[in-house]
C-alpha atoms as a printed R data frame, in Angstrom:
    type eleno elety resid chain resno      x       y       z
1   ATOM     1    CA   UNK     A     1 27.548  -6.211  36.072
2   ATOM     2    CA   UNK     A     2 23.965  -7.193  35.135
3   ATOM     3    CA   UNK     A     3 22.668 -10.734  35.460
4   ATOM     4    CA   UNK     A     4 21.403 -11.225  31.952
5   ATOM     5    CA   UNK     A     5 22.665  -9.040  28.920
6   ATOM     6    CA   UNK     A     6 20.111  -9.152  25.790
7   ATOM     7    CA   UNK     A     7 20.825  -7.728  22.098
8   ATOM     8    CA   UNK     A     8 18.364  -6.629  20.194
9   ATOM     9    CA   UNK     A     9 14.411  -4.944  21.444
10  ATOM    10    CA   UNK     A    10 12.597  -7.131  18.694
11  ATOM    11    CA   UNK     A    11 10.082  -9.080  20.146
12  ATOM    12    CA   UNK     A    12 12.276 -11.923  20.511
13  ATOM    13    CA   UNK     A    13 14.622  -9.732  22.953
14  ATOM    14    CA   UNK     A    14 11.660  -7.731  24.743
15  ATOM    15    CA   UNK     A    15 10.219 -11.214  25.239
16  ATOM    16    CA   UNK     A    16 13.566 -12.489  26.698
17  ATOM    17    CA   UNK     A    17 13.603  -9.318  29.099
18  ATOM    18    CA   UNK     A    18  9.952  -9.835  30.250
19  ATOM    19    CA   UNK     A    19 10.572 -13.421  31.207
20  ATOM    20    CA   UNK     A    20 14.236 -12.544  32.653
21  ATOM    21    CA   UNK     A    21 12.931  -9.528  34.994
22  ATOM    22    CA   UNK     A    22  9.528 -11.874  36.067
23  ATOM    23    CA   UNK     A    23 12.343 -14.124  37.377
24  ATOM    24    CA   UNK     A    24 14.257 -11.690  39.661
25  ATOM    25    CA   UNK     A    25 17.618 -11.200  36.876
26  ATOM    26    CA   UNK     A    26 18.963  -7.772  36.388
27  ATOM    27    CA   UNK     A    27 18.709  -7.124  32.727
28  ATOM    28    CA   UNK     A    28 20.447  -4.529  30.107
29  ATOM    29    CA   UNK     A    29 18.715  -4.511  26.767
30  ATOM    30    CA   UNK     A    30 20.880  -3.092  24.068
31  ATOM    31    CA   UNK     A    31 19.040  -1.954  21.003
32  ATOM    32    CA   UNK     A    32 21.057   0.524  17.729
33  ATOM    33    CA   UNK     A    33 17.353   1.392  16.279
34  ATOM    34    CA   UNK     A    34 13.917   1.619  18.202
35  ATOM    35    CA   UNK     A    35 11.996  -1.121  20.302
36  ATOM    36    CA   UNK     A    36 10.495  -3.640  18.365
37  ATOM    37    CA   UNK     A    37 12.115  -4.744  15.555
38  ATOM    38    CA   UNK     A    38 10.543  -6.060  12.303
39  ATOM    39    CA   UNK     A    39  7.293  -5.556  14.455
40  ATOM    40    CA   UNK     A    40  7.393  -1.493  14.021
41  ATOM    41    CA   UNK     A    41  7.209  -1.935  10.172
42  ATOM    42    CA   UNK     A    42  4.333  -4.292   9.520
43  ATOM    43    CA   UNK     A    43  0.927  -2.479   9.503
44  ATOM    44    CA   UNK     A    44 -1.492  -4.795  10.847
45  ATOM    45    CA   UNK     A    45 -0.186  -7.873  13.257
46  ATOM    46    CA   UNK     A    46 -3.025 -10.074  12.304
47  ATOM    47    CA   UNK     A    47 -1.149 -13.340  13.577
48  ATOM    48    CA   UNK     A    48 -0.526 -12.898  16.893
49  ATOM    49    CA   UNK     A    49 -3.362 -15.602  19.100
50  ATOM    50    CA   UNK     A    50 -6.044 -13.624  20.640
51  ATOM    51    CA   UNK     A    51 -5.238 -10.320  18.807
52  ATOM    52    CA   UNK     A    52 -7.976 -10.202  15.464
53  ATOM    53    CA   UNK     A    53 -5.465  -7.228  14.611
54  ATOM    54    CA   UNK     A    54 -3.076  -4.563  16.519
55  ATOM    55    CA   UNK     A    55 -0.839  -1.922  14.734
56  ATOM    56    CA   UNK     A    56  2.235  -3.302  14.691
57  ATOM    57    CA   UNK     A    57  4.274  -0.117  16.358
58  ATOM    58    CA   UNK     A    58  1.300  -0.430  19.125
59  ATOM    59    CA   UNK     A    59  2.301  -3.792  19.265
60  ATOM    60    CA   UNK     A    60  6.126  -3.383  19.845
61  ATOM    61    CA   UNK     A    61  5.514  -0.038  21.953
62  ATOM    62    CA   UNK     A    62  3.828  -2.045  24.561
63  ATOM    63    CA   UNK     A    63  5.593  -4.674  24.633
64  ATOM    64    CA   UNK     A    64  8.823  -2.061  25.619
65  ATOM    65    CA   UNK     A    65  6.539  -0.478  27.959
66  ATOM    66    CA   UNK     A    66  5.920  -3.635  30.242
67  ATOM    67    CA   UNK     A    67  9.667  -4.421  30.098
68  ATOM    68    CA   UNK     A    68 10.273  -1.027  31.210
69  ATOM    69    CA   UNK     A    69  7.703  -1.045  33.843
70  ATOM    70    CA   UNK     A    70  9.204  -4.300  34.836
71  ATOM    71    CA   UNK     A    71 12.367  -2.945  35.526
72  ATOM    72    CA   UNK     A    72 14.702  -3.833  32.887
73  ATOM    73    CA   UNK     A    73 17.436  -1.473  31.745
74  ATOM    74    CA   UNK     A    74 17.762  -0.587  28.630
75  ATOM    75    CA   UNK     A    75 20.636   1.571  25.982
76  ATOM    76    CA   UNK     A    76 20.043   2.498  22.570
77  ATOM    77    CA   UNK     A    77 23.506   1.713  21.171
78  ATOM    78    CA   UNK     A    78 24.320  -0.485  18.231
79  ATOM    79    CA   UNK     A    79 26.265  -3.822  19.731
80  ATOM    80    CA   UNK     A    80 29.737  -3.727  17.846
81  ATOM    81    CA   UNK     A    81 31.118  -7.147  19.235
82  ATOM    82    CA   UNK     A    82 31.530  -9.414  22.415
83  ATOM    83    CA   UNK     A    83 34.123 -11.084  24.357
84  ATOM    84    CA   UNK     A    84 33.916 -14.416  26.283
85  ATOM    85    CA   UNK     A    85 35.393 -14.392  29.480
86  ATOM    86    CA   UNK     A    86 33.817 -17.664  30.773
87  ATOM    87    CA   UNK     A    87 31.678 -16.573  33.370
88  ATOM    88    CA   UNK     A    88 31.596 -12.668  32.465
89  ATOM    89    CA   UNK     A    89 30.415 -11.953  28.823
90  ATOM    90    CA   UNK     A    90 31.580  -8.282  27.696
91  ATOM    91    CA   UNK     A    91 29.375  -6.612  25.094
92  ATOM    92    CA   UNK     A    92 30.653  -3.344  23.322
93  ATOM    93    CA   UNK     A    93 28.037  -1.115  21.849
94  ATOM    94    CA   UNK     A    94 28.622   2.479  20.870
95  ATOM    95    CA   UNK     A    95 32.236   3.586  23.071
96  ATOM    96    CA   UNK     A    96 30.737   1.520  25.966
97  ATOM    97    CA   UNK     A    97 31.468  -1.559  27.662
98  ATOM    98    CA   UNK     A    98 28.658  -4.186  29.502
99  ATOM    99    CA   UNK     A    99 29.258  -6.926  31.135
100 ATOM   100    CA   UNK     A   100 26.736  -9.753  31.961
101 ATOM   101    CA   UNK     A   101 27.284 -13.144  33.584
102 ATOM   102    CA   UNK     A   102 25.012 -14.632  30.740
103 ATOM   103    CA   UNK     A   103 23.754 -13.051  26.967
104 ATOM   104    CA   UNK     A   104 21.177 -13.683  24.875
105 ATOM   105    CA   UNK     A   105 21.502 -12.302  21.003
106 ATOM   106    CA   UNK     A   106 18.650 -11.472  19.760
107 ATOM   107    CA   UNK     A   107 19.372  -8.559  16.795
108 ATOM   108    CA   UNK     A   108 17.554 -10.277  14.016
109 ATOM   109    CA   UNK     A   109 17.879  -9.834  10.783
110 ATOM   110    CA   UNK     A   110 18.571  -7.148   8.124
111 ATOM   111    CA   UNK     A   111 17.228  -6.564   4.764
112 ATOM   112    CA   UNK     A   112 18.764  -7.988   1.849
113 ATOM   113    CA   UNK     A   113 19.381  -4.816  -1.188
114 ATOM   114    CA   UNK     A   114 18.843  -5.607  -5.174
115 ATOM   115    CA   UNK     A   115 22.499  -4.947  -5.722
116 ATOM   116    CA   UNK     A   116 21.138  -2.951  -8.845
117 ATOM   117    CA   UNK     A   117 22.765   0.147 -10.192
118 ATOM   118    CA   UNK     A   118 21.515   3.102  -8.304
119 ATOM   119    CA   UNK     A   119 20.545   1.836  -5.582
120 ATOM   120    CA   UNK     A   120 22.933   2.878  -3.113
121 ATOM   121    CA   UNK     A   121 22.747   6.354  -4.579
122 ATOM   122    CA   UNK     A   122 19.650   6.513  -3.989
123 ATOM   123    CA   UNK     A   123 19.155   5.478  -0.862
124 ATOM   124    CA   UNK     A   124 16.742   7.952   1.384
125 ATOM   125    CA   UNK     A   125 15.701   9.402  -1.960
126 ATOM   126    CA   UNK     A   126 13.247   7.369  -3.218
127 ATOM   127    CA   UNK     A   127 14.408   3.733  -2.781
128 ATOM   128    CA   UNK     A   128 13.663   2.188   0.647
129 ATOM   129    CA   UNK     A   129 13.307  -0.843   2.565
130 ATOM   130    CA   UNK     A   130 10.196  -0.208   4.525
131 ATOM   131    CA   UNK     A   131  6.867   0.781   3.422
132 ATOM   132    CA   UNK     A   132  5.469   1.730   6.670
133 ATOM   133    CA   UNK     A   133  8.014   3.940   7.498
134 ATOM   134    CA   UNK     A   134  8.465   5.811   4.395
135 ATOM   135    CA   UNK     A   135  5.246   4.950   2.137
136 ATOM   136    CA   UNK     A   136  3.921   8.579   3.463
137 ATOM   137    CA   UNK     A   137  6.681  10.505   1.518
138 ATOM   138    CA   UNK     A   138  5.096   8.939  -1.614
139 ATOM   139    CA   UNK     A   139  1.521   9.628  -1.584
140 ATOM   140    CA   UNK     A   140 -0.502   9.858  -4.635
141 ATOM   141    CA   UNK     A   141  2.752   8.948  -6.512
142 ATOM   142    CA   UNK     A   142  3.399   5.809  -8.663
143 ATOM   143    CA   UNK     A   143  5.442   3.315  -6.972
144 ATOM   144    CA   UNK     A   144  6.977   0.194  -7.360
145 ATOM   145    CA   UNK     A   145  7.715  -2.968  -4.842
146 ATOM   146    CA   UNK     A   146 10.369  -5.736  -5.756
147 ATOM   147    CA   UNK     A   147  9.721  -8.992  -4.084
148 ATOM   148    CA   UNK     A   148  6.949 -11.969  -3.995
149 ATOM   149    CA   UNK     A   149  7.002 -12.946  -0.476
150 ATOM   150    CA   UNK     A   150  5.085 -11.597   2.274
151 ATOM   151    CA   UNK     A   151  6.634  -8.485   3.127
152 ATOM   152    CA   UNK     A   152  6.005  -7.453  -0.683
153 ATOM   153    CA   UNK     A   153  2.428  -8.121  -0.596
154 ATOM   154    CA   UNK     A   154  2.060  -6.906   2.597
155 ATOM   155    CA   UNK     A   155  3.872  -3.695   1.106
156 ATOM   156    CA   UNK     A   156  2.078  -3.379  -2.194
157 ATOM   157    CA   UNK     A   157 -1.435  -3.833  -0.233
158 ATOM   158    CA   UNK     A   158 -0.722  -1.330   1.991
159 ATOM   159    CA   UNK     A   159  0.334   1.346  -0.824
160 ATOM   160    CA   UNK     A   160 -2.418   0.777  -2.517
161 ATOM   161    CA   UNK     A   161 -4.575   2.604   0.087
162 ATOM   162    CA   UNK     A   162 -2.131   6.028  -0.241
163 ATOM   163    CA   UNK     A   163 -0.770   5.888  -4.211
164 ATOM   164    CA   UNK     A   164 -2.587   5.643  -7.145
165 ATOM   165    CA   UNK     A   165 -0.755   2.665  -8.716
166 ATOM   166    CA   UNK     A   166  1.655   0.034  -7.217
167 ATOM   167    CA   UNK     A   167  3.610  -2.317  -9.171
168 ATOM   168    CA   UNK     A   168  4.957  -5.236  -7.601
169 ATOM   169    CA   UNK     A   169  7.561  -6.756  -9.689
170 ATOM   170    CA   UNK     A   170  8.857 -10.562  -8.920
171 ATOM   171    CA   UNK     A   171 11.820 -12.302 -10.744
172 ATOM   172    CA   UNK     A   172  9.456 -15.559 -10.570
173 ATOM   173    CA   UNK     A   173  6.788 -16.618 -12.734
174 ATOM   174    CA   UNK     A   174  4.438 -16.628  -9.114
175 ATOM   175    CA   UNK     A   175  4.422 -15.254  -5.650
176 ATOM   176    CA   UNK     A   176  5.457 -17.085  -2.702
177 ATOM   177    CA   UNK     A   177  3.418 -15.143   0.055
178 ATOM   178    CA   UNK     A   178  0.672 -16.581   2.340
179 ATOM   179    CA   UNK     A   179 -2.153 -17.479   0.114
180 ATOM   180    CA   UNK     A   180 -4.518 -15.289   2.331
181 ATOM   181    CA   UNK     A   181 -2.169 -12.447   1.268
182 ATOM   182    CA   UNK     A   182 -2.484 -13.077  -1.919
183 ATOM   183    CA   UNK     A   183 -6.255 -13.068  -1.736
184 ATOM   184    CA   UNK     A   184 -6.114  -9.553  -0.610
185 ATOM   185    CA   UNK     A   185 -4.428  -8.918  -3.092
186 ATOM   186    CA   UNK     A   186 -6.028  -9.626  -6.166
187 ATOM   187    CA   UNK     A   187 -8.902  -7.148  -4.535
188 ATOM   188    CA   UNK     A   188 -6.999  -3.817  -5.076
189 ATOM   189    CA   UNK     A   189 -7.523  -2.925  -8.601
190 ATOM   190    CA   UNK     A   190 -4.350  -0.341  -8.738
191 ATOM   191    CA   UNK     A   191 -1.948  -3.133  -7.882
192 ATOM   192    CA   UNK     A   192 -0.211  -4.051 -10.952
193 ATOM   193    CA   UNK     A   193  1.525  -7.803 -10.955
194 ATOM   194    CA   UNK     A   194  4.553  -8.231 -12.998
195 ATOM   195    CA   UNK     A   195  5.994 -11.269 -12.920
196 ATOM   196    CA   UNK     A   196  9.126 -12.969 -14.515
197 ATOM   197    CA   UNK     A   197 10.454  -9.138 -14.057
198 ATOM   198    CA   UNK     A   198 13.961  -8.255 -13.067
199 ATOM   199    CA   UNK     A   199 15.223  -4.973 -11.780
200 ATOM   200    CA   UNK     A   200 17.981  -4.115 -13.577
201 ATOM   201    CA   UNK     A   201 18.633  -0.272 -12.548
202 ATOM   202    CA   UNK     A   202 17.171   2.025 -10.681
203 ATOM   203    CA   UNK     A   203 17.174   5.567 -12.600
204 ATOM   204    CA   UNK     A   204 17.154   9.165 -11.576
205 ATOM   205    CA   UNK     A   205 19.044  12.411 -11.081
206 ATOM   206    CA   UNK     A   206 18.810  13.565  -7.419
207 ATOM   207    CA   UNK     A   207 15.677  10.943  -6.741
208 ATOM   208    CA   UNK     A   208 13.979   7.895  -8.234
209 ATOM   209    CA   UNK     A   209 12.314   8.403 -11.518
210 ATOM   210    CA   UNK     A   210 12.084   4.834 -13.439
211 ATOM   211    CA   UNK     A   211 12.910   1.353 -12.877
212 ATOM   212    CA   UNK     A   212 14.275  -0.682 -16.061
213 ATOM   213    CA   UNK     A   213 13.260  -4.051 -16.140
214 ATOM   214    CA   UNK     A   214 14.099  -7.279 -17.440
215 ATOM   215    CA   UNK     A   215 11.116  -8.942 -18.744
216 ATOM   216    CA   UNK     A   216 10.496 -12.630 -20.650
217 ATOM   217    CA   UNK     A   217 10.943 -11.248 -23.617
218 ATOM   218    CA   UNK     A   218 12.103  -7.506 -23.475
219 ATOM   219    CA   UNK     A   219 13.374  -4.967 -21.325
220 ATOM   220    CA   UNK     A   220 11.071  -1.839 -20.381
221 ATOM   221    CA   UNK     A   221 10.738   1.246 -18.160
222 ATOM   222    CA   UNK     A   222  8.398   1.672 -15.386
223 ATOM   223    CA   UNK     A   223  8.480   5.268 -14.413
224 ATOM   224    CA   UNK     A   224  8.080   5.923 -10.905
225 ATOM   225    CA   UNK     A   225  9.043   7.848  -7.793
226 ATOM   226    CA   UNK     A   226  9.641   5.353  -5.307
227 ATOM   227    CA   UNK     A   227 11.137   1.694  -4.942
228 ATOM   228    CA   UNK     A   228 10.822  -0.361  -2.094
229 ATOM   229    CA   UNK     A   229 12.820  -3.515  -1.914
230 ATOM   230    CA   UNK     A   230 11.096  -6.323  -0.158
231 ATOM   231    CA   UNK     A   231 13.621  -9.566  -1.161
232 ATOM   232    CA   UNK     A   232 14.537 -11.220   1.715
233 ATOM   233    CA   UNK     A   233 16.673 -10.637   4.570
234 ATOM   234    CA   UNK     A   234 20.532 -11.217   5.946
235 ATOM   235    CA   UNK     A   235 21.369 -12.303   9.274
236 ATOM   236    CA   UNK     A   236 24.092  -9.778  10.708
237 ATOM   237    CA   UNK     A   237 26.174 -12.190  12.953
238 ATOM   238    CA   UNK     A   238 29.250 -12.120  11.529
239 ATOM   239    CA   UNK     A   239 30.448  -9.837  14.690
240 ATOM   240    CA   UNK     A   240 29.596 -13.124  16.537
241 ATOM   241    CA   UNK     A   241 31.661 -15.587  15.384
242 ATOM   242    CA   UNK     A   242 34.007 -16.297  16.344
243 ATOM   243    CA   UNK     A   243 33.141 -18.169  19.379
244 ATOM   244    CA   UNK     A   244 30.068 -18.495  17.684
245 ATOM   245    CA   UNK     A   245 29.018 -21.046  15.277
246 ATOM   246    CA   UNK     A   246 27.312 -19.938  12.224
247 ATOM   247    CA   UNK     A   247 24.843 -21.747   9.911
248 ATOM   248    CA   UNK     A   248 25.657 -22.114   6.394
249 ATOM   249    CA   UNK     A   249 23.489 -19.191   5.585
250 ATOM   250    CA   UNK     A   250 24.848 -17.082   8.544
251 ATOM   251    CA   UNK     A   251 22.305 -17.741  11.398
252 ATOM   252    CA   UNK     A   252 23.801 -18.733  14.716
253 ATOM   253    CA   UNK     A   253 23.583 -22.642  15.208
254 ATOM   254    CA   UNK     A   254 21.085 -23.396  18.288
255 ATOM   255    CA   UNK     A   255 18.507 -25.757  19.234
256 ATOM   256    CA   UNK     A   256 14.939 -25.013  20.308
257 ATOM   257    CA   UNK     A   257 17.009 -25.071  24.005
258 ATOM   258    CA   UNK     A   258 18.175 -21.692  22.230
259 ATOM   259    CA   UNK     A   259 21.995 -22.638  23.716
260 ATOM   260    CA   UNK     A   260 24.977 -22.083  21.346
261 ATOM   261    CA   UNK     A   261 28.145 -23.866  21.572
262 ATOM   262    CA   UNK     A   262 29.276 -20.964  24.018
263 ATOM   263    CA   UNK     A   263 28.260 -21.454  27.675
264 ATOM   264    CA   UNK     A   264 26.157 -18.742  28.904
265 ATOM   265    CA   UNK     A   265 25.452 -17.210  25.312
266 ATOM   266    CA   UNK     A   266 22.423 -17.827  23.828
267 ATOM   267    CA   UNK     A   267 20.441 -16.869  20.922
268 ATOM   268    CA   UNK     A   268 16.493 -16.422  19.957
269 ATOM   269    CA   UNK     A   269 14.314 -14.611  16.946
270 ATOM   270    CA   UNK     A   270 15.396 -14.480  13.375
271 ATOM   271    CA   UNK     A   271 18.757 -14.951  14.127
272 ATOM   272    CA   UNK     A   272 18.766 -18.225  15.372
273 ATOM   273    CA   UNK     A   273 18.801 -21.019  12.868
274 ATOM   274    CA   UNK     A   274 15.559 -22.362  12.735
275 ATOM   275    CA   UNK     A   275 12.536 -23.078  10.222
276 ATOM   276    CA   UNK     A   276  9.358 -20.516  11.026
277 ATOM   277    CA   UNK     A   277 10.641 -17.042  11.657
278 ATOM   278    CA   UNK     A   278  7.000 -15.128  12.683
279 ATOM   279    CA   UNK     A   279  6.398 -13.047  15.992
280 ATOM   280    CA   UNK     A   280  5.065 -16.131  17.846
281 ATOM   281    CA   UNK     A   281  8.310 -18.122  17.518
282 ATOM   282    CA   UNK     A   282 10.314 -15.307  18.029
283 ATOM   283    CA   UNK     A   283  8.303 -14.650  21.329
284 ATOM   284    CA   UNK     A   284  8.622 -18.566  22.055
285 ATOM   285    CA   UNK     A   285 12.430 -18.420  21.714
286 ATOM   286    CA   UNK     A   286 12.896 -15.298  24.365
287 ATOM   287    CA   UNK     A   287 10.869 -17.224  26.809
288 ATOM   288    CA   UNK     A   288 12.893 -20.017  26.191
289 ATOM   289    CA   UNK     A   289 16.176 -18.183  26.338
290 ATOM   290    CA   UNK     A   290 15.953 -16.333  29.207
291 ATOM   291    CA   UNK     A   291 14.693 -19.773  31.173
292 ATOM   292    CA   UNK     A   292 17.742 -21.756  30.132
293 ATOM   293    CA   UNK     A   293 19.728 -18.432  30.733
294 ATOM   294    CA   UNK     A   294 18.221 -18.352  34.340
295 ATOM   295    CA   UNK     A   295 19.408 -22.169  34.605
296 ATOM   296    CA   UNK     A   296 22.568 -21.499  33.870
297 ATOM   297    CA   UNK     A   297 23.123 -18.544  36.443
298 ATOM   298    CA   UNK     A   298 21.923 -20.907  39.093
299 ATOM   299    CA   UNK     A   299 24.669 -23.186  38.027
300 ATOM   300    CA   UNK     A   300 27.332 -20.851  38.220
């Protein structure tokens, strides 16, 4: 029986953990993937106040570190579901059971696929979700990135520095990223903007070759040996709710209190429905969770 069960090492959960252990709660961290979250893809954090710039693994690696040093538990098993028992929650994750006397859910998000033809088949073969992880595999290759937000141009900037030429394709007629991302940009020459572009397949035998597109006025093929899909991202909560209520777009309904409408459960990060989803909020909301989470133990 631990005091305080969290879901999810992002930097929302790690944050929750920090706070949680500072205040004297016995803490279990369950995590299915590696410490860190979103955090461990994104090259440079360049946002976080009074850090000009970290490595973003560095980042989430010592964050985990000072949780661990702190004390607080953790099991890298992917959370299948929980069960409210009023004052004990029960959290299964891999063939195990936890129990906790309060939870805090913080898994955050997935990312959202083109739901293209062959994509799935693809998969681990030249299409991918994450540049950082897998950009490497690709150098001096032609690539392509789908997407127009930040994570795109984040993406497509840093593939610039190990492939020859990146195309970013966008099914808008602009892109919607940070304007200071943008900026950057426009300064690497073998970045090639197509917007108004759809992705209508993704071709190949046994790995990516082309990319056929639907343009304004035509369709054409971009051949390349990589896509990397950077269009948005899906909140995974359905295992959740019930109890839980759910946002019409799938987020769990809290506050900035970070309570849900279960006692004793309560959510921070991406997966809490909410306007700004960077690492400061995220970090903002695990403070706050495991405080009201402390509360509530010393009401029991």
């Amino acid at each position: 029986m631990y005091d305080i069960v969290i879901v999810g090492a992002g930097p929302a959960g790690l944050t929750a953990a920090l706070y949680a252990r500072r205040a004297g709660h016995s803490v279990l961290v369950l995590e299915g993937g590696v410490p860190g979250g979103q955090a461990v893809t994104t090259p440079h954090v360049e946002n976080w106040p009074g850090t000009l710039s970290i490595a973003g693994p560095d980042f989430a690696m010592g964050l985990y570190q000072q949780c661990a040093d702190l004390g607080a538990q953790f099991q890298f098993s992917a959370v299948t579901g929980f069960e409210d028992r009023g004052d004990v929650k029960l959290v299964r994750a891999g063939e195990e059971t936890y129990e906790g006397r309060a939870l805090i859910l913080a898994n955050g998000v997935r990312r959202r696929k083109l739901e293209v033809p062959g994509e799935d088949r693809l998969g681990g073969r030249g299409v991918s979700y994450c540049a950082t992880c897998d950009g490497s595999f690709f150098k001096g290759k032609e690539v392509a990135v789908v997407g127009g937000g930040n994570t795109a141009v984040e993406d497509a900037v840093y593939l610039s520095s190990i492939c020859p030429t990146v195309w970013l394709i966008h099914r808008r007629d602009a892109l919607t990223a940070q304007k200071y991302l943008v900026d950057n940009l426009k300064t690497k020459s073998n970045v090639k903007l197509l917007t108004s572009h759809k992705v209508l397949e993704i071709q190949g035998d046994k790995q990516v070759e082309a990319v056929r597109l639907q343009g304004p006025e035509h369709q054409r093929i971009l051949h390349v040996s990589a896509v990397f899909a950077a269009v948005g991202l899906i909140p995974d909560n359905a295992m959740f709710s019930p109890p839980l209520t759910l946002n019409a777009y799938g987020y769990i309904q809290a506050g900035e209190d970070c309570a849900t409408n279960v006692p004793g459960v309560f959510v921070a990060g991406d997966s809490r429905s909410k306007e700004l989803r960077q690492l400061v909020t995220a970090a903002a909301d695990g403070a706050m969770a495991a405080s009201k989470a402390g509360q509530y133990l010393g009401a029991l």
